[in-house]
N, C-alpha and C positions, 0 to 999 in steps of 0.2 A: 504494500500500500504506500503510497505517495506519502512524504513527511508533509505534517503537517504546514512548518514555516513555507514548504513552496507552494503552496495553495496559491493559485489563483482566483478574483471576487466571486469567478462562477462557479468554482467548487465550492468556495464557504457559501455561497446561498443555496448550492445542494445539500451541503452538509445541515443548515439549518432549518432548511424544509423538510428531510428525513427522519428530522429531532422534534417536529413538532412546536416548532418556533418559528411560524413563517412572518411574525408581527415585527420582524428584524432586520428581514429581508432589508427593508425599504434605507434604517436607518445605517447600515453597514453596506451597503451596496457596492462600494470604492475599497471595502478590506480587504486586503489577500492575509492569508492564512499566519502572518508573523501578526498581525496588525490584530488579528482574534484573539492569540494568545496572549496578547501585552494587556489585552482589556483590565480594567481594574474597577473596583465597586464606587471610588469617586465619576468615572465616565458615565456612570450611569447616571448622577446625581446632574447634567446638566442636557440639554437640548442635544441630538433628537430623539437619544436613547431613555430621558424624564419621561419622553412625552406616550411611550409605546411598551412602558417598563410599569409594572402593581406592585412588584417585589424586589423592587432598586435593583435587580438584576442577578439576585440570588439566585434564581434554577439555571440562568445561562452560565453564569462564574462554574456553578459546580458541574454544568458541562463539560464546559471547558477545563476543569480540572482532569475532569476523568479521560477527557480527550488526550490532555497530555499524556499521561499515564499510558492509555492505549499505542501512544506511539514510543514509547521512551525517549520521552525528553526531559530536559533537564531542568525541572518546575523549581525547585529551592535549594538552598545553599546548607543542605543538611547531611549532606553526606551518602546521598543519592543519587546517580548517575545513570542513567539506560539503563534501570533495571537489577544494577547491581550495588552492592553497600561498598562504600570506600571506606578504609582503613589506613589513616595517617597518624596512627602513635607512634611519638615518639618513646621508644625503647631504651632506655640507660643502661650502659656496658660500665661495670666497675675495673672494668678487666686494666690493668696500667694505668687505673687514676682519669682515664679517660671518658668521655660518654661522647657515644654516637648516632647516629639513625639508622634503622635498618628498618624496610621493609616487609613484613609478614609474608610469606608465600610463593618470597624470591621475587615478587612481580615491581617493575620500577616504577608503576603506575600507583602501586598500595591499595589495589582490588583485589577481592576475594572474587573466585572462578564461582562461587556457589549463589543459585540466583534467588531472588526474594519472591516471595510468593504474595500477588498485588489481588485483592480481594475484587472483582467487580460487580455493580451495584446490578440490583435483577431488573431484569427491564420493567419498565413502566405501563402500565396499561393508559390506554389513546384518552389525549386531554379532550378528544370529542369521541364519544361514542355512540353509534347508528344507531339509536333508538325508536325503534319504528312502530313498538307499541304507545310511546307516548304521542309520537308524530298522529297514531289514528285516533289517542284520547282526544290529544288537542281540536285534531278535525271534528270530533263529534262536537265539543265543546261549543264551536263553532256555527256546528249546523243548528245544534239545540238552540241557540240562542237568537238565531235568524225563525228560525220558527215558532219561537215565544217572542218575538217581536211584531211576525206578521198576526196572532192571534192578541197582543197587546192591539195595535194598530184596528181591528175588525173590532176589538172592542170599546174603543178610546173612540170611533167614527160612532156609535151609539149616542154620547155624549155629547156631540158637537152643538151648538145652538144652533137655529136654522140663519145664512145669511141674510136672512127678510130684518129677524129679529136683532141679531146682533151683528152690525158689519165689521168690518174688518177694523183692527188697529189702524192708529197715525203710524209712520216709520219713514224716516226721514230719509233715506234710499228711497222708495216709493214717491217720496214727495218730488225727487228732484229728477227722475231716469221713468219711463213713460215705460209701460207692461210691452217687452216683444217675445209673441205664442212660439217662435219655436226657440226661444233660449235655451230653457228646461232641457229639449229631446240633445241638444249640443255637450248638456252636460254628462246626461245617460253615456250618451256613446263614446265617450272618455275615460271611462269606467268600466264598459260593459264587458273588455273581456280581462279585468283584473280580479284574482279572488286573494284574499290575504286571511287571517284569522282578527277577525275586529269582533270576537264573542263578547269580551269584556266591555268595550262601548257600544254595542247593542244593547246588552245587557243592561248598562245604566240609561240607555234612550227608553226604552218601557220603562222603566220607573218615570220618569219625567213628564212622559208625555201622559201618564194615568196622571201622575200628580196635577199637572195643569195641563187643560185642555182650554188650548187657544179657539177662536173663531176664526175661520176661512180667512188667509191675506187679501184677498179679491174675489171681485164679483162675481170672476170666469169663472171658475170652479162649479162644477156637476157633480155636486157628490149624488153616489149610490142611494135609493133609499133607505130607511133605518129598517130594522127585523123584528124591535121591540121583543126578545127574548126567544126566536124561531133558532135553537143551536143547532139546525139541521142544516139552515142557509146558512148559519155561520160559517159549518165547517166546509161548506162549497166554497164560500168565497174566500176562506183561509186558503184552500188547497189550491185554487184559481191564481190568488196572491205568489203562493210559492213557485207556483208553475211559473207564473211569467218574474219570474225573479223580483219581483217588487220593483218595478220600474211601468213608467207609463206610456213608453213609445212599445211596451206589447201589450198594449191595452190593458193589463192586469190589476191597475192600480186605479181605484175610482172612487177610493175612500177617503174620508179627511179625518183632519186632528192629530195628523203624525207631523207633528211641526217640530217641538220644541223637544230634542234640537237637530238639526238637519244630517240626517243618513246620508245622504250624496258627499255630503262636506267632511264626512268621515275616511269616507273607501279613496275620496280624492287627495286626503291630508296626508293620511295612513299610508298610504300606494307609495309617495313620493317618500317620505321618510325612511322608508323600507328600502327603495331604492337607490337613496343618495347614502345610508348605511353600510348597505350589502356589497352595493358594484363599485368596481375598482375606480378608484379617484382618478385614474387617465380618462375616465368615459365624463369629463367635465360639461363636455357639450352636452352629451344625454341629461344630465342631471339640469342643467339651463332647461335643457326641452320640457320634463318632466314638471319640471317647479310652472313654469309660463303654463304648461295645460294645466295643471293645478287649481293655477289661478284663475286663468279663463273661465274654468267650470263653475267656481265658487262666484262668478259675478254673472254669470248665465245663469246662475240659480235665483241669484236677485231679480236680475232682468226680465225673468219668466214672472216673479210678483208669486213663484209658489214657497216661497218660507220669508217669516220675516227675519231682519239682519240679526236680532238679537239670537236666531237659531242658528245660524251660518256661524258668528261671532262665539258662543257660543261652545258649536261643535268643536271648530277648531281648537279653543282654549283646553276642552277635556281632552283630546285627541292628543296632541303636542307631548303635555305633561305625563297623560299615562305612558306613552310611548319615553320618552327621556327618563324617567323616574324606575320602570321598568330595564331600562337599558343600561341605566347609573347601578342598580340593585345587580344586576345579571354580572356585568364587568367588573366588580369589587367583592373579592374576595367574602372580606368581612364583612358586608353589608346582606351575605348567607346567612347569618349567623345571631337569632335573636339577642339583644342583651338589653342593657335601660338605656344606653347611650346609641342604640340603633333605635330612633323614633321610627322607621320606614317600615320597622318587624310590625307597625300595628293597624296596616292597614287590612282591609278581609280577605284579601287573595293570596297574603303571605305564605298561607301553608302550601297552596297550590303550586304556589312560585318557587320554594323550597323543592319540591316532589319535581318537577321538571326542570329542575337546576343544578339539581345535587351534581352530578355527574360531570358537567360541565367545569373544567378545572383553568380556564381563562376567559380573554375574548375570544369570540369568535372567528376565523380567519377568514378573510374574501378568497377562498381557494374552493374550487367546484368539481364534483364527479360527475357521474352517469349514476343517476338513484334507480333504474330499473334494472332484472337480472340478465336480460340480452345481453350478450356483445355488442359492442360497439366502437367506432375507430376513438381512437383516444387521440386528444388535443397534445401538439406536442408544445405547444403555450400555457401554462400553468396563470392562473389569475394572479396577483400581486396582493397581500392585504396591507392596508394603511390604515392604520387608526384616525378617527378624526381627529384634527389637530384641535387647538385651543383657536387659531388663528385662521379657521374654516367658518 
């Protein structure tokens, strides 16, 4: 095997993709294999190795240790060498009043030929491991909760006051930007072939929307007639709702009260955060494109006059936080770990979030397989991961 110090930068970033440290890649990119080994636990205490490093650099140092090791090289000045113990005592001869040095074993070097026996550490099991039965929890979790939304939704349209009797709110968006009918359909289709896991802000939109039920933002609006307690149409028009994914350009959506706060402004917030997250920071321009549809969809939803701003406003504010808050809790260690000085152990999902965490023994890497069991040609391009920076 090749000594370490002649490594070239693209061996040491093979070497630390095979180690399960690809979050280094980025910031050693210019190392060659002497430049690894010099590392020291101050490097890590400064930019860029601060900003990509939870444990000041602890698991890669004692990589690096054991790497030395592996190759026999010559890590400290203790009287170890390649593997073998050196022996520089000096021996005092009385012999004629004299004292001299001799060497143990005849060798001019003062090594012993007998080699030391270097313990190495048992491998590790993967900081990410393929868990495919939580991947199908999470999925159910998901669907449960889109489905206890469209049955919130059929029920919450019971409630609604008729627009004869209650018109709509003032909103000051409305007062100044004049209703255009196909904003709305511009923002469905922005959306329409993204699926992400948003169970958890589903989940709090039925609450909100049983808690307050607004009255229709405009006059356009058709709602469905009421059923006044018929749970036999309910469940048509629940199963109708699911069908057409809850959106209105398949015609499936023709119920009101699912205002407060805006479902579109969720899958559109969510989507992009996921993706400016996940995919590699060279795809700069995608993540522009991503943000700009974003936004476009969240003022097409204005412009339609079907939610008012404080639901749009709203959405995004829970959206944002749960996602960051989530993401802060998942990438810190300690913040696993109930204690009285973790305030975040007391929110209700903590156990949940423990149970599909556990396992997970860092960030995340932007590095990508094939998740189905076919073959497939494999990319001879590996993704890059980067942490976001402080200065993104």
């Amino acid at each position: 095997m090749k000594e370490v110090v002649l490594w070239s930068p693209k061996e040491v970033a093979d070497w630390l993709m095979e180690n399960a440290v690809p979050e280094y890649c980025e910031p050693l990119e210019h190392f060659t294999g002497q430049n690894l080994i010099n590392l020291t636990t101050e490097d890590f205490q400064k930019p860029p190795l601060s900003r990509v490093s939870s444990d000041s650099g602890q698991r890669l140092l004692c990589m690096i240790e054991t790497l030395k090791l592996e190759h026999h090289i010559e890590a400290h000045k203790n009287g170890h060498a390649n593997g073998h113990l050196s022996i520089s005592t000096d021996v005092l001869m009385s012999e004629n009043g004299f004292s001299s040095k001799t060497k143990l074993n005849g060798m001019p070097n003062g090594y012993r030929k007998e080699m030391i026996k270097i313990p190495m550490p048992e491998p590790e099991r993967s900081q990410y491991p393929m868990e495919w039965g939580k991947t199908l929890l999470a999925l159910l979790y998901a669907l449960f909760c889109f489905i206890f939304t469209t049955v919130t939704i059929s029920v919450v349209h019971e409630r609604v006051p008729p627009k004869e009797a209650q018109p709509p709110l003032p909103d000051a968006f409305f007062d100044h930007f004049n209703r255009v009918q196909w904003a709305f359909s511009i923002c469905e289709i922005n959306v329409i072939y993204l699926f992400l896991n948003f169970g958890t802000l589903y989940l709090y939109r039925c609450i909100t929307m049983y808690a307050t039920t607004l009255p229709v933002p405009g006059m356009h609006f058709n709602c469905s007639p009421k059923l006044f307690g018929d749970w036999e149409s309910h469940l048509r028009r629940i199963m109708k709702l699911i069908a057409g994914g809850g959106l209105s350009i398949t015609g499936s959506h023709n119920m009101c009260g699912d205002y407060l706060y805006s479902g579109h402004t969720v899958i559109l917030t969510l989507t992009y955060l996921f993706i400016k997250e996940y995919s590699p920071r060279r795809l700069w321009w995608y993540h522009w494109i991503c943000w700009t549809l974003s936004i476009v969809g969240m003022v097409c939803i204005l412009l339609a006059h079907d939610h008012y701003t404080v639901d749009v406003v709203v959405a995004y504010y829970i959206t944002t936080r749960l996602f960051w808050w989530y993401h802060t809790m998942a990438n810190q260690q300690v913040l696993k770990e109930a204690s009285q000085a973790n305030l975040l152990a007391r929110v209700w999902w903590y156990r949940p979030f423990q149970y599909f965490e556990k396992n997970v023994q860092g960030i995340v890497p932007r590095s990508y397989h094939w998740p189905l069991p076919w073959p497939v040609l494999h990319l001879t391009r590996q993704a890059k991961y980067s942490r976001l920076m402080n200065d993104t």
